[in-house]
C-alpha angles and dihedrals in degrees: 000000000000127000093243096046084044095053086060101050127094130257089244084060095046085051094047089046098047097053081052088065093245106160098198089060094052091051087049093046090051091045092052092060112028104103092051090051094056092035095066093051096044079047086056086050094251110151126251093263085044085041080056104042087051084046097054096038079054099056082046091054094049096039084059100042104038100106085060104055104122091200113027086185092067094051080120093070098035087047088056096042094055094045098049088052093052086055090059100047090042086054094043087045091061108055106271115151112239084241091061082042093066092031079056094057097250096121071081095088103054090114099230098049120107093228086053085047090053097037083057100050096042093047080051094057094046083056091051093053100047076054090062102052096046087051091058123092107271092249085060106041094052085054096056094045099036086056104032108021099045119095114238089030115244129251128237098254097051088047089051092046095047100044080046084240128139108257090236092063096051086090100045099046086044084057096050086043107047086048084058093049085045088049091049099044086055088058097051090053098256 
């Protein structure tokens, strides 16, 4: 399986793969939704070692659990869910009183709340999003992060000279870019 032919496979697919002890497919899988699993604990204020303790107990968790999954479609949600209750016991186990639980924002992950309902939809189109990029060509997607992902973000000239561009093109190809991760974030329903 290449990197290229895997982007492009379901979830369904990951998950099959995966149980098949392809390797590839695990690393694809993990690659996928990486960045959703540490965002939710940076969002609860954990710092970046605790981000990546609650990241690691969470492909655990999916690694176990994986045959069980009822929807692999809906890992997303599953992934988010998990996470966010791992936040909650990592801030619980260390010493937070309930009351700074619900002042950080964890009262969030209780699942029938309307601020749980909102964290998740906006944590899905952040993932929706992430999709999109990777899915652009490479010229692209190093545009659109170089200019709108670095901090400090980065000038015009410093974007040209490391893409190897003219400076006087930047603002033409992001224009052609940003129209394809418009166009792809369409398709996926954003």
């Amino acid at each position: 399986m290449t990197a290229l032919a895997g982007s492009e496979w379901s979830n369904s697919r990951l998950v099959e793969e995966c149980l098949r002890g392809n390797e590839q497919a695990w690393s694809l899988l993990v690659e996928r939704y990486k960045n959703l699993i540490y965002s939710i604990p940076i969002r609860y204020g954990l710092q970046a070692q605790d981000a990546a303790d609650i990241f690691q107990a969470v492909c655990l968790d999916l690694f176990n659990e994986m045959g069980r999954l009822r929807d692999p479609e809906a890992l997303q949600g599953w992934l988010i869910r998990v996470t966010s209750h791992k936040c909650y016991h990592w801030k619980r186990q260390e010493g937070t009183r309930p009351g700074e639980l619900e002042d950080d924002g964890l009262d969030k992950v209780s699942g029938g709340s309307p601020a749980a309902a909102e964290m998740i939809v906006d944590l899905e189109r952040e993932q929706l999003v992430r999709e999109a990029i990777a899915a652009l060509p490479e010229r692209c997607r190093e545009m659109i992060l170089l200019l709108f992902f670095e901090q400090p973000p980065q000038p015009y000239h410093e974007v040209a000279e490391k893409l190897g561009l003219a400076r006087g093109s930047i603002g033409f190809i992001r224009g052609r870019c940003l129209k394809r991760l418009k166009r792809l974030l369409q398709e996926k329903g954003f």
